[in-house]
N, C-alpha and C positions, 0 to 999 in steps of 0.2 A: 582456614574457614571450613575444615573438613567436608562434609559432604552437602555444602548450600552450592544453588546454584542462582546466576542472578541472572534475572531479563531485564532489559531497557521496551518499553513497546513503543513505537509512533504511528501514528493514522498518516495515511496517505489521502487526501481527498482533494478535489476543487475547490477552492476559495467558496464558490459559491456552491455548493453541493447543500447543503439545508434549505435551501431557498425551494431547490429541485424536490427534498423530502418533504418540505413542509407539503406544498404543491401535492404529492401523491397522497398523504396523511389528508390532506383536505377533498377527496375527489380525483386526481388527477391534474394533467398537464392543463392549465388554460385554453393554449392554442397550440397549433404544430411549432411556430417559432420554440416555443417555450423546449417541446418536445426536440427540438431540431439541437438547441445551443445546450441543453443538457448531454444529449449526445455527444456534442463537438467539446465541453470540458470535458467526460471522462477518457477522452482521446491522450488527454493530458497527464492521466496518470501515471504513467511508467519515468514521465519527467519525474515528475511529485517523489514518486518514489527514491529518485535517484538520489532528489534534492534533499529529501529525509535523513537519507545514509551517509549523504557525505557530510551535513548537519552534524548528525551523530558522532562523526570520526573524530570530527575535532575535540569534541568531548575528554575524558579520562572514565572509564569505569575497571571494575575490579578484573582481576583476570580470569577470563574465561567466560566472561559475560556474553547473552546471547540476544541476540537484537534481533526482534519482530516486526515488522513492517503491514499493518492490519489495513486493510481494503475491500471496500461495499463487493456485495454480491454483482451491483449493479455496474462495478468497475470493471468485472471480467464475465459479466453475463455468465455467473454460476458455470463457467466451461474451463473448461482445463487447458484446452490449445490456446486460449486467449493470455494467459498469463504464461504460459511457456512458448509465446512468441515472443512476450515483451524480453525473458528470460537473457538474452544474449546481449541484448541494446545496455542492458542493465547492471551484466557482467563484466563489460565493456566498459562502462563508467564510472566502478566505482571499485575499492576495496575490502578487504575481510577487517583490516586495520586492525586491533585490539580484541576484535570479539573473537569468540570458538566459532560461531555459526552466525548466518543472519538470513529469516527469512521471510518471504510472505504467508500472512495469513488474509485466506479470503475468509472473513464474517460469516456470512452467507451459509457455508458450510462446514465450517473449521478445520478450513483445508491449509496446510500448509505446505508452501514452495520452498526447496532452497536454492537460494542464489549461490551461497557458500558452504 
């Protein structure tokens, strides 16, 4: 394949996480509940994430493939210590498997982590 290189990408998000943007896109939160249990999903994403990769593993791609893992700004509060804390839990549960690399990309600022 000489010199291609191939990506696989998955979003990481809460089930309900559009509900939450619609919400901002409209005005903002309703009420604090609203505000509260958005909070309490994105608490979720480092699972998400996990659940993404191992998703992935099972797959087949070509060799060398590099797999993206893309996450709201709102997932890691555009901060950097937030997603290199999940960083360990993450490298803990999962594998490189097949790919050359695999990593987070935050949205938000087109930041990218590596897990591997």
């Amino acid at each position: 394949m000489g010199d291609s290189l191939f990506i696989e990408v998955s979003r990481a998000a809460p089930d309900d996480d559009h509900v939450y943007r619609r919400m901002l896109s409209d005005g903002g939160y309703r009420t604090i509940a609203d505000q509260y249990f958005h909070a309490i999903s994105l608490q979720k994403v480092p699972d998400i994430i996990v659940e993404r990769i191992n998703k992935k593993l099972l797959k087949e791609y070509p060799k060398g493939t590099v797999l993206l893992i893309s996450v709201s700004g709102d997932a890691t509060y555009e901060d950097d210590d937030v997603v290199q804390g999940w960083l360990p839990k993450i490298r803990r549960s999962v594998k490189l498997g097949s790919f050359s690399a695999i990593y987070i990309v935050e949205e938000a600022r087109s930041k990218l982590f590596k897990i591997f």
